[in-house]
C-alpha positions in Angstrom: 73.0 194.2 -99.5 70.1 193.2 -101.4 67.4 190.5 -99.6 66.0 189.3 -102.4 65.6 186.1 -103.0 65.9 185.0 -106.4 64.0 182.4 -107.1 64.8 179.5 -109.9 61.6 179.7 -112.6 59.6 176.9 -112.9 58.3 174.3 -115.7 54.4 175.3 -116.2 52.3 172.4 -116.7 48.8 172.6 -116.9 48.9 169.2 -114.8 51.3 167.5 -112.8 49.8 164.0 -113.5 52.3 162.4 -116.1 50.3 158.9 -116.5 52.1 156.1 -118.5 51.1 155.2 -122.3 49.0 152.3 -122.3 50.1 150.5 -125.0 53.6 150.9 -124.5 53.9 150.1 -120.8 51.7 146.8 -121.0 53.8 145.2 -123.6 56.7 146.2 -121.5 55.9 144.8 -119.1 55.3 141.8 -121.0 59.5 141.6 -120.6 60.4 141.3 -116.8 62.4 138.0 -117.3 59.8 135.2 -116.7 59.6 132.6 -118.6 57.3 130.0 -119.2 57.8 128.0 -115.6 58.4 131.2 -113.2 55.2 132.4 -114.7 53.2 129.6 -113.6 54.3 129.0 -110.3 53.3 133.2 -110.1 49.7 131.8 -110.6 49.9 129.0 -108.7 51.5 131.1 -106.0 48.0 132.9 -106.0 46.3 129.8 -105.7 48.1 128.8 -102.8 47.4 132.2 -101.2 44.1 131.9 -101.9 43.5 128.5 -99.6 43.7 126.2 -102.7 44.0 122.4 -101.6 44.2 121.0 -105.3 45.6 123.0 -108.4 45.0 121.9 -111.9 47.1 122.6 -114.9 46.6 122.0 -118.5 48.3 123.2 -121.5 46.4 122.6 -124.4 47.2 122.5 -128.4 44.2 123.0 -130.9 44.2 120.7 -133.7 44.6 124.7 -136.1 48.0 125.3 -133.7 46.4 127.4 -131.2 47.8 127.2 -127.6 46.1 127.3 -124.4 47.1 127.0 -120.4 44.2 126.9 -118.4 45.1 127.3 -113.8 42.0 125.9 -111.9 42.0 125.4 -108.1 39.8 124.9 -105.5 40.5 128.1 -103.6 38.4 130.8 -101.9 37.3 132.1 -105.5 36.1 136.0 -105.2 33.6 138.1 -105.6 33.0 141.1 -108.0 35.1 143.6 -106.3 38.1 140.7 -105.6 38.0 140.2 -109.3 38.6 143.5 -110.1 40.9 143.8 -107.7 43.0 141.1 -108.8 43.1 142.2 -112.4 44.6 145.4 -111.4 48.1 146.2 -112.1 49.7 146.7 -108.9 47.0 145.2 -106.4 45.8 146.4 -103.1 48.1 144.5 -100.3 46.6 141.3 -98.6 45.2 140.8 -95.6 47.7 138.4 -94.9 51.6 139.0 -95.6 52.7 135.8 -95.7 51.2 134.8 -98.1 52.9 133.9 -101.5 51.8 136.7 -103.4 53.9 139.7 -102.8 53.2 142.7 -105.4 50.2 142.6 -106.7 51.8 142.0 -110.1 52.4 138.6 -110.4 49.1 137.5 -112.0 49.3 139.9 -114.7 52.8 140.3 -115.8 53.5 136.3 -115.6 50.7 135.9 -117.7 51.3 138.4 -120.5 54.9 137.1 -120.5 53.5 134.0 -122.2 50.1 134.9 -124.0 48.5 138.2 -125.1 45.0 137.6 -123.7 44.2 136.5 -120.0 40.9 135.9 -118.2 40.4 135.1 -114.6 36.9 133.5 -114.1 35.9 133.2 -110.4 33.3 132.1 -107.9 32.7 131.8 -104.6 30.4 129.0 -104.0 28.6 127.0 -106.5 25.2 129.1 -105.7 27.1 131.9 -107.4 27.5 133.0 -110.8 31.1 133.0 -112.7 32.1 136.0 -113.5 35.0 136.8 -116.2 37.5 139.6 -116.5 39.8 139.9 -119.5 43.3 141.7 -120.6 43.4 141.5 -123.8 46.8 143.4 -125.3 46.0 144.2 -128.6 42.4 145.4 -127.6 44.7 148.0 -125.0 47.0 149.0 -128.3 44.2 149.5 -130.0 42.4 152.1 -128.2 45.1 153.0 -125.6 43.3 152.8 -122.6 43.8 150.9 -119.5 40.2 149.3 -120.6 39.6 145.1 -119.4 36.9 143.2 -121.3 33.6 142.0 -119.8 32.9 139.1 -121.8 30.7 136.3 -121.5 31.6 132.8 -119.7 31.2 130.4 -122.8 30.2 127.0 -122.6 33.8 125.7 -123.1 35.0 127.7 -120.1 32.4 126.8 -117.6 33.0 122.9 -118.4 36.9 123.5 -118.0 36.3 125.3 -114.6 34.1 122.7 -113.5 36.7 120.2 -114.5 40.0 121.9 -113.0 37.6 123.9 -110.3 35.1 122.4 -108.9 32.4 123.9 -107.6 33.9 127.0 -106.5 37.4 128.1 -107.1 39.4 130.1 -109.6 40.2 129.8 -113.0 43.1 131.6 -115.0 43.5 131.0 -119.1 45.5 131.9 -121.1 45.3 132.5 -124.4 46.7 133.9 -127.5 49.6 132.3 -126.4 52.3 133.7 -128.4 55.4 132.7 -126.5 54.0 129.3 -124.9 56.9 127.8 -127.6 60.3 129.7 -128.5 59.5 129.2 -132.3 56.9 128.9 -134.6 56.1 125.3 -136.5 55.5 124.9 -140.3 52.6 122.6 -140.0 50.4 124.6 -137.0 49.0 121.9 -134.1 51.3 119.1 -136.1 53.6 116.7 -134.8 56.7 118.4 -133.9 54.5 121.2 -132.2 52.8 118.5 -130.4 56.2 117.3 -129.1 57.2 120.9 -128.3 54.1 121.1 -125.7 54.5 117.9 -124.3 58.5 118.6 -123.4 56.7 122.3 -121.7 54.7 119.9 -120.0 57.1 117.6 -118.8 59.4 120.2 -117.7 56.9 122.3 -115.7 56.4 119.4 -113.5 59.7 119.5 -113.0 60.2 122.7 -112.1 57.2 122.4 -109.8 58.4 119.3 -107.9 61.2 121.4 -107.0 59.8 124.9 -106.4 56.8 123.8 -104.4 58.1 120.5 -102.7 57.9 122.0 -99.1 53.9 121.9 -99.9 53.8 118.8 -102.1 55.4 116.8 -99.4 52.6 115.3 -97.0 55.4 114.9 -94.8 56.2 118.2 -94.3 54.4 119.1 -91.2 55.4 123.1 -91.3 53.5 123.7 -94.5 50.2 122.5 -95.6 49.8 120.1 -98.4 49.0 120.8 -101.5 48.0 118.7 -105.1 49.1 120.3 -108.3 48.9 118.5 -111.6 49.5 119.2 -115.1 47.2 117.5 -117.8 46.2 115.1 -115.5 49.8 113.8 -114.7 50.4 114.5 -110.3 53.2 116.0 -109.4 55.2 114.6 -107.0 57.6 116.4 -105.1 61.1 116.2 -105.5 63.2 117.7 -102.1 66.9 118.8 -103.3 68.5 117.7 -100.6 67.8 114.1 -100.6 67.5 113.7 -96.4 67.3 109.8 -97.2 70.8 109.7 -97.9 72.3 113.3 -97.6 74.0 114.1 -94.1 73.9 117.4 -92.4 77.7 119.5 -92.0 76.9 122.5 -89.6 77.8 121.3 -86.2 74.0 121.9 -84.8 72.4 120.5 -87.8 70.9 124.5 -88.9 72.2 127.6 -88.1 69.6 130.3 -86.7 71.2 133.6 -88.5 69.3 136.8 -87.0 68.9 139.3 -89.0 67.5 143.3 -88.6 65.7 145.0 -90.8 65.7 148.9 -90.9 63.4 149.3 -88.7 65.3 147.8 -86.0 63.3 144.7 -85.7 64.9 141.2 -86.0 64.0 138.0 -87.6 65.4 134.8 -88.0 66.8 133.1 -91.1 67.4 129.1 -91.2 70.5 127.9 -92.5 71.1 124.0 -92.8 74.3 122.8 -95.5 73.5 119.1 -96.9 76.1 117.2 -98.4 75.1 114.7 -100.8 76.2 111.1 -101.1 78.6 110.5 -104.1 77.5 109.2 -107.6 79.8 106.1 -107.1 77.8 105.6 -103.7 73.9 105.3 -105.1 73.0 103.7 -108.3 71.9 105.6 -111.6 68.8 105.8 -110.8 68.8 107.1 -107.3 71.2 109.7 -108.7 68.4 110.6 -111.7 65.5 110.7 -109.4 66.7 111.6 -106.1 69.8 113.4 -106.1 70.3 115.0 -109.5 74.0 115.9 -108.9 75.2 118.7 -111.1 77.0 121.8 -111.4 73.9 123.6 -112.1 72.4 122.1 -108.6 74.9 122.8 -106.1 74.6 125.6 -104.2 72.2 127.5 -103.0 68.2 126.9 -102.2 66.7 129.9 -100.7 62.9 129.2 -99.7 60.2 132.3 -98.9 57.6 130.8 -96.6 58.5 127.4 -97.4 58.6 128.0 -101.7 61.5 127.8 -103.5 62.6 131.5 -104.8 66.2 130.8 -105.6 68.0 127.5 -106.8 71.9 127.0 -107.6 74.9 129.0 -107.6 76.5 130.5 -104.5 74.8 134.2 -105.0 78.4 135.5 -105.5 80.3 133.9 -102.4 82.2 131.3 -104.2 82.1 129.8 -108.0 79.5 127.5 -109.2 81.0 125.8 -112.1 83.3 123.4 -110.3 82.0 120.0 -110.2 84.2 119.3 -107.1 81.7 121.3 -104.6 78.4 119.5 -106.7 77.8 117.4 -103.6 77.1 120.7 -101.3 73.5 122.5 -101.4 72.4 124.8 -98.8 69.0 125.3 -97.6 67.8 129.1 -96.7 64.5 129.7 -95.1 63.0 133.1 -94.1 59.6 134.5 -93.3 58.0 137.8 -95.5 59.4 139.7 -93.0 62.6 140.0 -94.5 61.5 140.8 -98.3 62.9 144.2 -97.7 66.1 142.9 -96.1 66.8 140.8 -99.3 65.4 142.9 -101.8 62.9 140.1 -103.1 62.4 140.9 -106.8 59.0 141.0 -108.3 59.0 137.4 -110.1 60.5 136.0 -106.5 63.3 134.1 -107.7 66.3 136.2 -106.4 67.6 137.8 -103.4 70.6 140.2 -103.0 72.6 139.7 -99.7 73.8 142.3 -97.6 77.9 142.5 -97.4 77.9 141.8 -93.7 75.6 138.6 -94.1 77.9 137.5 -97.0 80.9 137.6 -94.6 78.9 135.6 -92.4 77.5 133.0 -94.4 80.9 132.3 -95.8 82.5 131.9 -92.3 79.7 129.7 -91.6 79.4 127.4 -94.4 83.3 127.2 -95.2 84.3 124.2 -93.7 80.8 122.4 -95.6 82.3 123.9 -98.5 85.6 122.1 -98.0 84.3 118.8 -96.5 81.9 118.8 -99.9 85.5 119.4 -101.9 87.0 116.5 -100.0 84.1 114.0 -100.0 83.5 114.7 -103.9 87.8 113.6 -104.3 86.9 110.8 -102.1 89.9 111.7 -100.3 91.2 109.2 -97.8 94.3 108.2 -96.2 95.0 104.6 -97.5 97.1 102.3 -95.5 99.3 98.9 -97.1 97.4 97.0 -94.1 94.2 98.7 -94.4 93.6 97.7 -98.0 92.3 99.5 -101.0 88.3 99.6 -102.5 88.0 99.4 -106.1 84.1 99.4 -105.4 83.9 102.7 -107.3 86.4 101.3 -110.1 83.6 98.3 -110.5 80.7 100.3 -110.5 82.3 102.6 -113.6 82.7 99.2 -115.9 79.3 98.0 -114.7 77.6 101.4 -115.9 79.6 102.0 -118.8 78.2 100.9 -121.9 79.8 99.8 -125.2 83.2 98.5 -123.7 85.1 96.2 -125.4 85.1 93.6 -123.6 84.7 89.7 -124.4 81.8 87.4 -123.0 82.9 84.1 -123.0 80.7 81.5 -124.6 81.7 78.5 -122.6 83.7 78.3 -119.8 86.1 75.2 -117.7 86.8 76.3 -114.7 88.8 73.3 -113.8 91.4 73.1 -116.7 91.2 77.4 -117.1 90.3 77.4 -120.7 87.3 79.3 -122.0 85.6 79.8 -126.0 85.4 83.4 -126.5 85.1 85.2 -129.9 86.9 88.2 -130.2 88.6 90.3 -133.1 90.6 87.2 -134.1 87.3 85.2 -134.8 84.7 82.8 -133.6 84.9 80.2 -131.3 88.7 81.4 -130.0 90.0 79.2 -127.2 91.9 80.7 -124.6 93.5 79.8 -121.0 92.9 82.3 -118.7 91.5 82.6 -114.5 87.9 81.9 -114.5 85.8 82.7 -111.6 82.0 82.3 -110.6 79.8 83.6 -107.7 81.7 86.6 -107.8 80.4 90.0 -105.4 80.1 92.6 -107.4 82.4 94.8 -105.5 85.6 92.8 -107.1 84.0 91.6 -110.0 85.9 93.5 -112.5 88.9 94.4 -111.1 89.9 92.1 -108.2 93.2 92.5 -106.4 94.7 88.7 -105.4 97.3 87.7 -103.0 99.8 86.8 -105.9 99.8 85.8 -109.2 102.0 82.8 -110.7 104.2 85.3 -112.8 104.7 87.8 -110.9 103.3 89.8 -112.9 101.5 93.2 -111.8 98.1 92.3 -113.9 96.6 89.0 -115.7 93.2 89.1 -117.5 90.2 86.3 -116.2 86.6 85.8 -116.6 84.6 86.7 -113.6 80.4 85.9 -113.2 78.0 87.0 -110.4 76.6 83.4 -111.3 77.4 80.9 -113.1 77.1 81.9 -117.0 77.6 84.9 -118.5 81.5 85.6 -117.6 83.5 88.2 -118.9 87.0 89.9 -118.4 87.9 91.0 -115.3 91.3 91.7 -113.9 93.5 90.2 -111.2 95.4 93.3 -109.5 98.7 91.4 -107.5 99.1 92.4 -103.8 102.6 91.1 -103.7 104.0 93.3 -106.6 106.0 96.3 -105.6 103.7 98.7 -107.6 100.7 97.7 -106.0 101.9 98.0 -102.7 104.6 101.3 -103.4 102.0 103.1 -105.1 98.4 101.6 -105.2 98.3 101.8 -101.5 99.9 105.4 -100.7 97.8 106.6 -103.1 95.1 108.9 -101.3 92.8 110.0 -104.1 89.7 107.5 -104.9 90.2 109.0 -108.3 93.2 107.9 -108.5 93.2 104.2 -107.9 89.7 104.0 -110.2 92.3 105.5 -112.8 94.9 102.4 -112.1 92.0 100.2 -111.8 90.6 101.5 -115.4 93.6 101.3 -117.2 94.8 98.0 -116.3 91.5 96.4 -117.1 91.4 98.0 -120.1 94.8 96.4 -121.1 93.2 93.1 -119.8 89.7 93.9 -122.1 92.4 94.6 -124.8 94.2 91.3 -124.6 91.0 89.2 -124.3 89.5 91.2 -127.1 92.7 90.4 -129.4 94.0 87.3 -128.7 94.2 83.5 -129.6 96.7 80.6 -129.0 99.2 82.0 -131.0 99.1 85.3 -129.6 99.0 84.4 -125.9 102.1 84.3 -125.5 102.8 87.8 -127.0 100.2 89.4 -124.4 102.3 87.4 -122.0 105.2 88.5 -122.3 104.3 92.5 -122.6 102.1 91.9 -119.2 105.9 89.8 -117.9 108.2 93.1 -119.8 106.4 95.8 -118.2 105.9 94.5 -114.7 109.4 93.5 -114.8 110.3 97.0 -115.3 108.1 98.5 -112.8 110.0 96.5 -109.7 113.3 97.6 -111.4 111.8 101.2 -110.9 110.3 100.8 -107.8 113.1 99.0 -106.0 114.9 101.9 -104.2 111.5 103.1 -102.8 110.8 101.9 -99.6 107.1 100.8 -98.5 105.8 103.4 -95.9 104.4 102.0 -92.5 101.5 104.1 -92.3 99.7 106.8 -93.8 98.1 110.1 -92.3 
């Protein structure tokens, strides 16, 4: 038997160090998926970290089309070695963990993602000098060398880090800004390129009222406050869950999930699920400023230390492109202690959730799911005695622009007639119900406890005040179709669908009628309610509804 051991032969290297090209892996790295808005709340992120009370943003457009974004706060600011430090790809850990910044990464690959050249000018306290770093990509391609620039602080820098800093602070700009805009302009630092850098604006303080509103909020006593402009304009922070109106589902108001890591050790996550109020419950402009309700926002809201990693979509446990769960968004809170536990991705803005905490949150936050389904249906059980809202059906023809509906120009309430002009010309005279003082709750569609004919529907003019009428319709309690089917019907959607359509027959008749033609509307409204009884005759009218 031979003991030999034969032994596999071996690549010879004269060095095992296998460094990484220079030029290629910078510009790579210029593609981790940030964009313009994830990149700056990286950089703000480290202005936060570094103690920072007030953050200024400004993106600027030269008058030749050359783009600027200049980050100043009020922070610690740092010395030679910090700087250095800090401008190194892949940093040395921080003191403290909890802390926003995470890799050591985030300064420098946000900012290449948007501009080819980046300086960080720093100080300490206003006894100190600035001093200036630079990463300028092309000067790295050129020579191939992981090789910063020492330049000079010019004049322009040190009145802009006075301006944004203060005395002491920290100042990031960027420059060469090659991907600030997704397109180049014709005319460079003209006005459509002027309009393209205001919308950036305008949308990255929209993205940081969201992603920061835990530290914008002065309220919000678990996180210190923090100021953050852009171009002078405040941010103001804008909390997704709208607590004004909003109601927490879970039955203890949040859910304490623990969770342990591999190293045995367990720490708590925060679940609360918020259901917002519906659309036809808030005006349009508590829904544009406040709650926002869209596909795209329902869902999920995961927060690291209190900032916004995550936003919309159900990470995988259910759908997100069905409006009828866009009242539901869930709020997740952890600690840095669980990074590792959900994988925490180097911009910080996704997690990946572990199988067995999937099954859990979707045992948990089920029944929200649901009650979100069944509050966004406005489903109800609707009773003949208990009466029916058209509130939402009144709301929709308030809103809704452009209908074709008549304003009278003179009105007698005590002989019925009104002076409309319509299709068939000016100055039309027409009889037809006439109300003033009206609530707003029946003031287009208004269900009455009969109506001379008999019919189902008749068109009138209705008026909060006294001026200004225009068509309504009267709904008839005592016709078999409005108490057969209008009152078993369980879907809000439903009724505002009867409601719609019948005063859009009314709007029609009012829009296209005179004397003559009165009596044809008349008739139709007489035909077809005649018919509907005929139908509805064999149905019986239930007692009650569960």
């Amino acid at each position: 038997m031979n003991d030999s051991v034969t032994t596999m032969p071996r690549i010879q290297h004269r060095d095992m160090v296998n460094e990484p090209d220079p030029s290629r892996l910078i510009h790579g790295l210029r593609d981790t998926g940030y964009d313009l808005y994830t990149a700056a709340a990286d950089i703000i992120d480290n202005s936060i970290a570094a103690g920072a009370t007030n953050i200024n943003i400004n993106i600027d457009l030269t008058r030749d089309g050359r783009k600027f974004v200049y980050f100043g706060d009020d922070g610690h600011g740092m010395d030679a070695d910090g700087l250095h430090n800090a401008m190194r790809y892949g940093a040395k850990i921080r003191e403290d963990l909890a802390s926003l910044g995470k890799f050591g990464l985030g300064l420098k690959t946000a900012s290449s993602s948007v501009c080819l050249k980046y300086a960080l000018i720093s100080r300490t306290d206003v006894s100190s000098p600035l001093l200036k770093l630079t990463w300028d990509l092309e000067h790295v391609e050129n020579v191939n060398v992981w090789e910063m620039l020492d330049e000079p602080v010019s004049e322009d820098e040190q009145e802009i880090f006075e301006e944004l800093c203060g005395d002491s602070g920290t100042l990031v700009v960027w420059s060469k800004c090659d991907r600030l805009l997704s397109k180049a302009y014709e005319e460079p630092g003209g006005t459509k390129e002027q309009n393209a850098v205001r919308t950036r604006r305008a949308k990255l303080i929209e993205h940081c009222a969201l992603i920061f509103h835990k530290y914008l909020n002065q309220e919000e006593k678990e996180h210190r406050t923090v100021n953050i402009t852009v171009n002078g304009v405040k941010v103001e922070h804008w909390n997704p869950f709208y607590p004004e109106k909003s109601e927490q589902v879970l039955p203890d108001k949040l859910t304490v999930l623990p969770i342990q890591r591999e190293d045995g050790s367990v720490h708590n996550a925060i679940v609360k699920a918020w259901i917002l109020p519906h659309a036809k419950d808030m005006t349009k402009e508590e829904n544009r400023k406040h709650a926002k309700i869209s596909n795209r926002g329902q869902g999920f809201y995961i927060h690291r230390e209190g900032r916004v990693i995550h936003y919309g979509g159900y990470l995988g446990l259910w759908r997100s492109d069905d409006p009828h769960w866009s009242l539901l968004r869930v709020e997740f809170d952890f600690g840095h202690q669980l990074d590792d536990a959900f994988r925490v991705d180097v911009k910080k803005s996704r997690i990946l959730l572990d199988p067995a905490l999937e099954e859990a949150l979707i045992e948990l936050l089920g029944p929200a799911h649901k009650e979100a389904d069944r509050r966004y249906r406005r489903k109800q059980a609707v009773t003949v005695t208990s009466g029916i809202s058209h509130g939402d059906s009144n709301k929709t023809i308030s809103e809704t622009k452009n209908t074709l509906k008549v304003t009278a120009e003179s009105v007698d309430e005590d002989s019925g007639t009104a002076v409309v002009s319509n299709n068939k010309g000016r100055g039309i005279k027409i009889l037809t119900p006439i109300e003033s003082n009206v609530s707003p709750d029946s003031l287009f569609v208004s269900p009455v406890d009969g109506i001379p004919s008999g019919a189902l529907w008749e068109p009138c003019l209705t008026s909060e005040k006294d001026t200004n009428h225009s068509t309504g319709v009267h709904l008839n309690k005592q016709h078999d179709f409005y108490a057969k089917v209008y009152s078993q019907t369980k879907s809000g959607v439903s009724i505002e669908g009867l409601d719609l359509l019948l005063w859009a027959l009314a709007a029609a008749e009012h829009k296209n009628t005179d004397q003559e033609l009165s009596i044809m509307w008349e008739d139709i409204r007489d035909e077809v309610s005649s018919n509907l009884k005929k139908l509805l005759r064999a149905i019986e009218i239930p007692t009650s509804q569960s």
